[in-house]
C-alpha positions as CSV (number, residue, x, y, z in Angstrom):
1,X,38.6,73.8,53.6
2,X,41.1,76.2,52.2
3,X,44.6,76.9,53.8
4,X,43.8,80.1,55.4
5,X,40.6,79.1,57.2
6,X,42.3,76.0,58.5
7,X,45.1,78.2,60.3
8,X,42.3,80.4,61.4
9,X,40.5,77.7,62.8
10,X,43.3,75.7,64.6
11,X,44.1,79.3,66.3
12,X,40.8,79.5,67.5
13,X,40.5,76.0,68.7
14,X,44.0,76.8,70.2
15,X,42.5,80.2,72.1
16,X,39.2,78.1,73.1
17,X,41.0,75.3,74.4
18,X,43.4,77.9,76.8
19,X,40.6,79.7,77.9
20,X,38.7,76.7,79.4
21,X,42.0,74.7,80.5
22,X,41.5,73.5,84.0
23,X,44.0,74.3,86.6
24,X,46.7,71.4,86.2
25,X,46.4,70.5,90.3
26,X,42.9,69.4,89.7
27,X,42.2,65.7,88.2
28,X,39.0,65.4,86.3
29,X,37.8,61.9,87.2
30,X,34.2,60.5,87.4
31,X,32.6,57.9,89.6
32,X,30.4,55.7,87.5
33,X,29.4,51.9,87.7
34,X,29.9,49.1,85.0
35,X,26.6,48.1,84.1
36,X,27.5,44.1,84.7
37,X,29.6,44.8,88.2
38,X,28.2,45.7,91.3
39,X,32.0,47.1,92.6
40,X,32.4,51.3,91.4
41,X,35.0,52.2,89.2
42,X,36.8,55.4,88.6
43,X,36.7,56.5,85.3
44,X,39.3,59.3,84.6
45,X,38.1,61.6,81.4
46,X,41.3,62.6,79.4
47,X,41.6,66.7,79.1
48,X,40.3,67.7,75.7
49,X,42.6,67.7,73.1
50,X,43.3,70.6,70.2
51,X,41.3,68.3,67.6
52,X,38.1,68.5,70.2
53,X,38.0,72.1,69.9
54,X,38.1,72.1,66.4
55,X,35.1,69.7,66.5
56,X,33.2,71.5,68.6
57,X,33.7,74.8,66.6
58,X,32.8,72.9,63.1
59,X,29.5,72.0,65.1
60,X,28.5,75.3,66.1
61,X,28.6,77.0,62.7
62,X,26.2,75.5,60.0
63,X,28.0,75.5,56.7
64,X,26.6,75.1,53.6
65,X,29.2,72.4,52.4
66,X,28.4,70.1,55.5
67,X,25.2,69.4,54.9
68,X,23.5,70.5,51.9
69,X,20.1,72.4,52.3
70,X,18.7,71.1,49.1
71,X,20.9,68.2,48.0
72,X,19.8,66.9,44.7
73,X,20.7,63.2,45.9
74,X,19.9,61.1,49.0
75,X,20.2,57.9,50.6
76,X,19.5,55.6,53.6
77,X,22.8,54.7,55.0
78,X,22.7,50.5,55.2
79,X,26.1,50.2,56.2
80,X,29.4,51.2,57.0
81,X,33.1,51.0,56.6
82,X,36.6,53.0,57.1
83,X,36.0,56.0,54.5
84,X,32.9,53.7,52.8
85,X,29.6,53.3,52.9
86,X,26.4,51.9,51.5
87,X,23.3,53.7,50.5
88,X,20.5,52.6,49.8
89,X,19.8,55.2,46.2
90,X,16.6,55.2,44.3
91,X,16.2,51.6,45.2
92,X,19.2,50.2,44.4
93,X,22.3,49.5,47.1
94,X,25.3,51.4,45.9
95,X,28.6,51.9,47.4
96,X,29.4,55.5,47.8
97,X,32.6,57.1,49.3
98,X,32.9,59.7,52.2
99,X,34.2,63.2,51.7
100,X,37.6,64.1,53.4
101,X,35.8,66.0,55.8
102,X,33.1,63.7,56.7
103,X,36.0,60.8,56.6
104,X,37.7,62.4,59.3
105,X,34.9,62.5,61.9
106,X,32.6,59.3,60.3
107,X,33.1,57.6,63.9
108,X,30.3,60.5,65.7
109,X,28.7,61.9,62.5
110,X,27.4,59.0,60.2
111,X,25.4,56.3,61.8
112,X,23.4,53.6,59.6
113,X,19.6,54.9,59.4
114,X,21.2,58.2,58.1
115,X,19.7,60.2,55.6
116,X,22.7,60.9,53.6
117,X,23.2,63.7,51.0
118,X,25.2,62.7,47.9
119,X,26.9,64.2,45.1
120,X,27.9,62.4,41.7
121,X,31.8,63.2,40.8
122,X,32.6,61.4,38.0
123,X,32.1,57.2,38.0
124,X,31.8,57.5,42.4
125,X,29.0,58.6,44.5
126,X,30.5,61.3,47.7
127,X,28.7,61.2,50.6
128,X,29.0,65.1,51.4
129,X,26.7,65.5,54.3
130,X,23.7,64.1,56.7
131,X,20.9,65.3,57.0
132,X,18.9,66.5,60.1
133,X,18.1,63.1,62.2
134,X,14.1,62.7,63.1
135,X,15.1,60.5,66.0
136,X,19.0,58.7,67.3
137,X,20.4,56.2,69.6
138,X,23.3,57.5,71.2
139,X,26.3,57.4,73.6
140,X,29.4,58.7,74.5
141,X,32.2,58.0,72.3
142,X,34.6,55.1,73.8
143,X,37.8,57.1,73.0
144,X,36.5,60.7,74.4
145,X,33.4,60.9,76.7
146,X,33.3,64.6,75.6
147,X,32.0,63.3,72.0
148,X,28.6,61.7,71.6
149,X,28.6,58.3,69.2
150,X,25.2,57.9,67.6
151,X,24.6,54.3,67.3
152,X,21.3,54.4,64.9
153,X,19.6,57.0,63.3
154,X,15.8,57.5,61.8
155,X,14.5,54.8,63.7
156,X,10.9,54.4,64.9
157,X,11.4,51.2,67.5
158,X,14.7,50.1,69.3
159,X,14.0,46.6,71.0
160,X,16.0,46.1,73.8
161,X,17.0,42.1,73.5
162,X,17.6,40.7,76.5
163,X,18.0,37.3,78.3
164,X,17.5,35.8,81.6
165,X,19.3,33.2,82.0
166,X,22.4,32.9,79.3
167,X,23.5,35.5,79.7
168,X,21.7,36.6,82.6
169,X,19.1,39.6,83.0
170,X,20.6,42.9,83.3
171,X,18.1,45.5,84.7
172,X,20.2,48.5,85.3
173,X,21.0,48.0,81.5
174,X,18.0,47.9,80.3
175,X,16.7,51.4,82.3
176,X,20.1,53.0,80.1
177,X,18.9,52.1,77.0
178,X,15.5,52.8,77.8
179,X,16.7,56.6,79.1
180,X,18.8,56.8,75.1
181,X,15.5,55.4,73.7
182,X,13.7,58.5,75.3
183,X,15.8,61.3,74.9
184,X,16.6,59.8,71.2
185,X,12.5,60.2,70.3
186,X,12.2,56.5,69.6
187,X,9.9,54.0,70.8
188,X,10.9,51.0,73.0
189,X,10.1,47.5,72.9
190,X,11.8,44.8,75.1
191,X,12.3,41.3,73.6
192,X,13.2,38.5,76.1
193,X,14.8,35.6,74.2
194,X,16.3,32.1,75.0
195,X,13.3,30.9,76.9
196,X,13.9,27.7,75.6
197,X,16.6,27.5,78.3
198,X,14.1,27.4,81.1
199,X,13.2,24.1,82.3
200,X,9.5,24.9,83.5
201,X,7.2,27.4,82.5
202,X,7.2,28.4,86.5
203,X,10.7,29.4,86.6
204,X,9.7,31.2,83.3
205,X,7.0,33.0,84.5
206,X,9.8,34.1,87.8
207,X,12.5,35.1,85.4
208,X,10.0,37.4,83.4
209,X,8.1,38.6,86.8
210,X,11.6,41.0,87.1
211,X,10.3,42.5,83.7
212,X,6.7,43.6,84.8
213,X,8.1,47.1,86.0
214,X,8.7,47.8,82.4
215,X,5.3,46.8,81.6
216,X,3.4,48.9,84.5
217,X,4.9,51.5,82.5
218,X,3.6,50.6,79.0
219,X,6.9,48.8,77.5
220,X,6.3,45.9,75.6
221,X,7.5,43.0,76.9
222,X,7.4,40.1,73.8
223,X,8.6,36.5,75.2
224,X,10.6,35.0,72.4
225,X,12.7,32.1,71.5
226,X,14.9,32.3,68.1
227,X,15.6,27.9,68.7
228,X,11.9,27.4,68.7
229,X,10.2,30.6,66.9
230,X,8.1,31.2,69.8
231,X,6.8,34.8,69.9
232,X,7.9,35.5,65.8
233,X,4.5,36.7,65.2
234,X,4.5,39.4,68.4
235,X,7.6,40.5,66.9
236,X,6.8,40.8,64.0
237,X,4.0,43.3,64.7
238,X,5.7,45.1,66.6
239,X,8.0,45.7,63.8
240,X,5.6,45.9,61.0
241,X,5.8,48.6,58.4
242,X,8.9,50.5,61.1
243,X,12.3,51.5,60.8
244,X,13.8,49.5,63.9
245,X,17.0,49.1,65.7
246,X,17.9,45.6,67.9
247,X,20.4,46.4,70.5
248,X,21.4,44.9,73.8
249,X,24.1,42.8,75.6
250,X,26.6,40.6,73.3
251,X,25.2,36.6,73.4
252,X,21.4,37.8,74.0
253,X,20.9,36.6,70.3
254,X,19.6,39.6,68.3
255,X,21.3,38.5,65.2
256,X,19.0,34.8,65.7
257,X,16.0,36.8,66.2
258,X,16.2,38.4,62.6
259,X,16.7,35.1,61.3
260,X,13.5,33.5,63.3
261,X,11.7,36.6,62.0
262,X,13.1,36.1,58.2
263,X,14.9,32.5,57.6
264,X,16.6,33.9,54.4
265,X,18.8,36.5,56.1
266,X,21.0,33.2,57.5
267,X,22.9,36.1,59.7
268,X,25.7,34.5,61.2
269,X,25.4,34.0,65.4
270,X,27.3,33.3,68.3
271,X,27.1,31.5,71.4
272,X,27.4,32.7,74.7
273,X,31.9,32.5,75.8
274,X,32.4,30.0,78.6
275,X,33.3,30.8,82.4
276,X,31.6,34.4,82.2
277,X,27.9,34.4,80.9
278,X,29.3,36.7,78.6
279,X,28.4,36.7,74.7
280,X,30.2,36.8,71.8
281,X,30.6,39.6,69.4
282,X,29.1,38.1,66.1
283,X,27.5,40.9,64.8
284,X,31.1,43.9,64.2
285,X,29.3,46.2,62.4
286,X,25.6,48.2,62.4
287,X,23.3,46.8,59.3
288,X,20.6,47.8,58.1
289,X,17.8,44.5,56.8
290,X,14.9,44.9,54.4
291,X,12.4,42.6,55.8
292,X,9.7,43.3,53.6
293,X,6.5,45.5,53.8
294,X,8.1,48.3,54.1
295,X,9.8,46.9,57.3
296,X,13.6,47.9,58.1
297,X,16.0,45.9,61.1
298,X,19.0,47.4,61.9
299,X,21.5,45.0,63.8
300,X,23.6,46.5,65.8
301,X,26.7,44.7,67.6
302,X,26.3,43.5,71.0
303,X,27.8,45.6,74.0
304,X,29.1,45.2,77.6
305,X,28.0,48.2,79.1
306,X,26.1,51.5,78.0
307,X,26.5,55.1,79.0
308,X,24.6,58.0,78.7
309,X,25.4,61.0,76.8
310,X,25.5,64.1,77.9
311,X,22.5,64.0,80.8
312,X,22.5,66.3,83.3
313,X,21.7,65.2,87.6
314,X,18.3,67.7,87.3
315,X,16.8,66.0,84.4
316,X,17.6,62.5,85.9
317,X,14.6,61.6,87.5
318,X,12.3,62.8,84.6
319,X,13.2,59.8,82.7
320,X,11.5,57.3,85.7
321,X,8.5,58.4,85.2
322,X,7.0,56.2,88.1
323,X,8.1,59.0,90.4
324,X,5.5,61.0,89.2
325,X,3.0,58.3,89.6
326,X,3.1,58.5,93.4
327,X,2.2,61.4,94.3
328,X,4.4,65.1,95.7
329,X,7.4,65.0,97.6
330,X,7.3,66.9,100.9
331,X,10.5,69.1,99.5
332,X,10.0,70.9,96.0
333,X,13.9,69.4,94.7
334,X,13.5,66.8,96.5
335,X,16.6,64.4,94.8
336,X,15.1,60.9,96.0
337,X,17.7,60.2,98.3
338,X,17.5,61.4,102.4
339,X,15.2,63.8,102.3
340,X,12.2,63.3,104.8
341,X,8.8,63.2,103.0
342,X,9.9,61.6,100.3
343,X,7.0,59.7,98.3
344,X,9.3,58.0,95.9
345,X,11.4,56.4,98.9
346,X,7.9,55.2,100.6
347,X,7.3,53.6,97.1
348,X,10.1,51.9,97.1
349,X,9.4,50.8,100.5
350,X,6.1,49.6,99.9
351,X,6.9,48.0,96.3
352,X,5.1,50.5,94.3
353,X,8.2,51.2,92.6
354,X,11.2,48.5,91.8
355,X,13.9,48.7,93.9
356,X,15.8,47.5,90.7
357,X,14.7,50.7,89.0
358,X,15.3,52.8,92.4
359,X,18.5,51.0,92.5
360,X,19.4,52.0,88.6
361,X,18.1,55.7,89.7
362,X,20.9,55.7,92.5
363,X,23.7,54.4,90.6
364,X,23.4,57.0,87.6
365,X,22.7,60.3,89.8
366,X,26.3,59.2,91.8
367,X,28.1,59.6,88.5
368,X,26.3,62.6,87.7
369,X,26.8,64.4,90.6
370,X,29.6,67.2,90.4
């Protein structure tokens, strides 16, 4: 960017940013809920700094130079690193550098699964821009909640692994990812793992009962164990001939999974850290597996809690779409909450719909609300 668009654009940033300003008496804070705790926590969203205005006004205007119309070179991103990444071009894995620009912001504008547009400059290969995303899996940014992270892009699947006993089942983080997964245009699949750890194919069958509200709703559910390759095949099909993601908590064992599913990746894994049925994070960095017939695994690293990016309270209860299944509420906005007449809370009631999922529904409309 030349000199005198820079200084233009920092004194617009600069005007936008003192336009919107709040007033300094008021504190922006949100409720929200850890996805592991059942105790709230405040979370207090830093004000907006100069560089976020600039951001968001790069965003808004479509420049030629940030992503090419035409470029005469692409990739799928496989991997990536600080200013680096690799790209998989005309079927060979090459290392490519970022430009500046795209350097500055890689953390929420390059995800692996990206199609990426190159350009040769001399011996190196610039990565210059992305190109528009079919489908993403996304979240707010750790540092700023006002900028979305996009975690995978291009996918067709994301399986949600999961565990039930080490560590333990998480609902309300499956129903986040499974809201991303919606809103991102993917497809879910649920993979329950470490069933190994069960001493009797009863307690199995209650530990996976808490999963049947996903499949009422059409999820699949595959039951899996990486230690004794139980379920590879189910995976495998559900994988076959896709562009897939594996995400979930840290310790559910996604990174054994791939290596059930193809020995010769020897992916190095983790084991669950003592005292807090808590895993390990083995896998630092997204990656992007070939495991063959024209089937792609990306592993992702494991998390400890997952928010949601940008969702607004009205569109909330879209994305349980038992509500719908049950039948009119007396009151046309009705929120699912007090209001008298309301079928969802009768469902609830009667076990038609999970309190887990009700439960989930609560706890992301209190942090939504204004």
């Amino acid at each position: 960017m030349e000199s005198n668009e820079r200084q233009r654009l920092m004194k617009r940033a600069a005007q936008l940013k003192k336009a919107t300003r709040p007033p300094a008496t008021k504190a922006v804070a949100r409720r929200s809920y850890d996805d592991e705790d059942d105790e709230p926590i405040m979370v207090r969203r830093r004000a907006p700094s100069l560089d976020d205005y600039v951001w968001q006004l790069l965003g808004e205007e479509e420049t030629p130079t940030a992503t090419p119309l035409a470029p005469k070179l692409t990739g799928m991103v496989v991997s990536i690193g600080p200013r680096v990444c690799d790209v998989m071009l005309e079927g060979r894995l090459t290392s490519c550098k970022l430009s500046p620009d795209l350097a500055a912001r890689q953390q929420t504008e390059l995800a692996v699964g990206d199609e990426a547009a190159l350009e040769r400059r001399g011996s190196d290969t610039i990565v210059v821009g992305v190109l528009p995303r079919r489908t993403k899996l996304s979240r707010p940014d750790a540092g700023n909640c006002n900028l979305e992270r996009v975690i995978v892009a291009n996918v067709d699947v994301v399986v949600v692994v999961v565990s039930v006993i080490s560590p333990p089942l998480h609902p309300r983080l499956i129903d986040r990812y499974l809201i991303a997964i919606q809103r991102g245009g993917a497809i879910p699949v649920i993979a329950v793992n470490k069933l190994d750890l069960h001493s009797s194919e009863a307690d199995l069958r209650e530990d996976v009962w808490r999963l049947a509200p996903y499949q009422a709703l059409g999820i699949p559910v595959v039951l899996c164990s990486a230690s004794n390759g139980r379920g590879r095949e189910e995976l495998l099909q559900a994988l076959q001939g896709r562009v897939s993601a594996f995400v979930g908590h840290s310790g559910v064992g996604k990174s054994s999974l791939l290596n059930m599913v193809k020995p010769e990746l020897s992916l190095k894994t983790g084991d669950v850290s003592n005292g807090y049925g808590r895993g390990t994070h083995t896998t630092t960095k997204s990656t992007l597996w070939d495991l063959g017939n024209e089937t792609l695994v990306i592993d992702t690293p494991g998390i400890r809690s997952f928010g949601l990016w940008n969702l607004r309270e009205d569109e909330l209860p879209y994305y349980f779409p038992e509500f719908a299944m049950v039948g009119r509420c007396k009151f046309g906005d009705c929120t699912h909450t007090h209001e008298p007449g309301c079928s969802v809370k009768v469902a609830v009631e009667t076990g038609t719909i999970a309190e887990d999922r009700y439960d989930t529904y609560l706890r992301i409309k209190t942090t939504l609300e204004k």
